[in-house]
C-alpha positions in Angstrom: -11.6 -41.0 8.7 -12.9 -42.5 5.5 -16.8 -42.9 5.3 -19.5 -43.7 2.6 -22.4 -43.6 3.6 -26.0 -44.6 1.4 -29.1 -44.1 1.9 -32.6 -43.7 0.5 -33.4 -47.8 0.4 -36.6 -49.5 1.1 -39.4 -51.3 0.0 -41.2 -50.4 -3.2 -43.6 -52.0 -5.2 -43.0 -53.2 -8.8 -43.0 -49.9 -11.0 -42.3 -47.9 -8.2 -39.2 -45.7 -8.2 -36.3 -44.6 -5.2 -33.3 -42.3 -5.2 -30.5 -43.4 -3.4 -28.1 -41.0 -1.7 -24.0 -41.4 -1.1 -22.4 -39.0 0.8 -18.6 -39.0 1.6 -16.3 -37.8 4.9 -12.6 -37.5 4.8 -12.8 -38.6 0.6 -13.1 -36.5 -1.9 -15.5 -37.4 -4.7 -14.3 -34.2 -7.3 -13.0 -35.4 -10.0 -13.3 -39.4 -9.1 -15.3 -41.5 -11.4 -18.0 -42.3 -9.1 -19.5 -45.6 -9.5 -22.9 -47.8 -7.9 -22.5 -51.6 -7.0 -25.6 -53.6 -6.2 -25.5 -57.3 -4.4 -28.2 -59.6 -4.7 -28.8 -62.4 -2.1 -26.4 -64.9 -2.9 -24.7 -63.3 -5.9 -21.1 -61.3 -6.6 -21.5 -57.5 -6.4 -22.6 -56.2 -9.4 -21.9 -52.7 -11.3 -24.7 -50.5 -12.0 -23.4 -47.4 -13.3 -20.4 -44.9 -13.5 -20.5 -41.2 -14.0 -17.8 -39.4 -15.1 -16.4 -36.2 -14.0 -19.6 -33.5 -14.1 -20.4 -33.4 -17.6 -18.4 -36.2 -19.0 -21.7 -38.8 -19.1 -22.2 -41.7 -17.8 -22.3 -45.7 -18.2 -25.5 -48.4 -17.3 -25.1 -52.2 -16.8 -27.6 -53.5 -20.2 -30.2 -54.4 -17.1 -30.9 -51.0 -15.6 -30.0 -49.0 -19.3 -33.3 -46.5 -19.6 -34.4 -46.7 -15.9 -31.5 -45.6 -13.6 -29.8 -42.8 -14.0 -26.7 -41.4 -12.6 -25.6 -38.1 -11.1 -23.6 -36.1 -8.7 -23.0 -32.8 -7.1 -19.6 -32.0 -6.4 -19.7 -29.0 -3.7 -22.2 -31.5 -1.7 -20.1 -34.4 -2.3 -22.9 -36.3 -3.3 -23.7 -39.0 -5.9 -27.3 -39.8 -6.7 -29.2 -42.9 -8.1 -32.5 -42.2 -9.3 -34.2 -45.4 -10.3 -37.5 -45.8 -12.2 -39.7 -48.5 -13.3 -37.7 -51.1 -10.1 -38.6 -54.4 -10.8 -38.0 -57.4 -8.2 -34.8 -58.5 -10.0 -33.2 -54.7 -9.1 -33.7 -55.7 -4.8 -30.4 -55.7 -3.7 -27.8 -54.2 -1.5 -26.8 -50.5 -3.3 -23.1 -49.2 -2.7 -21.5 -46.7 -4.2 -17.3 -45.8 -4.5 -14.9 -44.3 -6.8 -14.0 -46.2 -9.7 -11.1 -48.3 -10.1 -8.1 -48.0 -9.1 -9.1 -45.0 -6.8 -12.1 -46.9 -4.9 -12.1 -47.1 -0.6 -13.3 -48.4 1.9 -16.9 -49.4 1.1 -20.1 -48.6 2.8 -23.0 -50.3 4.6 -25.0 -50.1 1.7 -28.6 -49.4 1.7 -30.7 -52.1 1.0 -33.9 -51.7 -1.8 -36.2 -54.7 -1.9 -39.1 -54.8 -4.9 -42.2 -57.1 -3.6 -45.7 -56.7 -3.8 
């Protein structure tokens, strides 16, 4: 069975950082361009950033460019999302998939919210 499952969400202040955690069952992440999505509250899913396969770099949407970064750990079938400097326009659902055309069935998501 197909599972992705994020975590590492919550509620941090303006400034603050998180790291968000995908881990995948019965899909193989190895050699996928792994991707994050975030939705805001009333808005279309958005893409965050894509790493390539381990050591092939990575790409940021212009908004999280020099605060989010990327990476993943193949034996663990992991991908990771550190994000610094979180502002309130970054709250939002987090998901994370393979890239296009290879991308399955999504996740819950794990939800980070920026207040005071």
């Amino acid at each position: 069975q197909v599972q992705i499952v994020e975590s590492g969400g919550g509620l941090v202040q303006p400034g603050g950082s998180l790291r968000l955690s995908c881990i995948g069952s019965g899909v193989t992440f190895t050699r996928y361009a792994m991707t994050w999505y975030r939705q805001a509250p009333g808005k279309g899913r958005e893409l965050v950033a894509t790493a390539f396969g381990t050591g092939r770099g990575a790409n940021y949407a212009e908004s999280v460019k020099g605060r989010f970064t990327i990476s993943r750990d193949d034996p663990k079938n992991t991908v990771y999302l550190e994000m610094n400097s979180l502002q309130p326009e970054d709250t939002a659902v987090y998901y994370c998939n393979r890239a296009e055309p290879f991308r399955v069935h999504w996740g819950q998501g794990t939800q980070v919210t920026v207040s005071l």
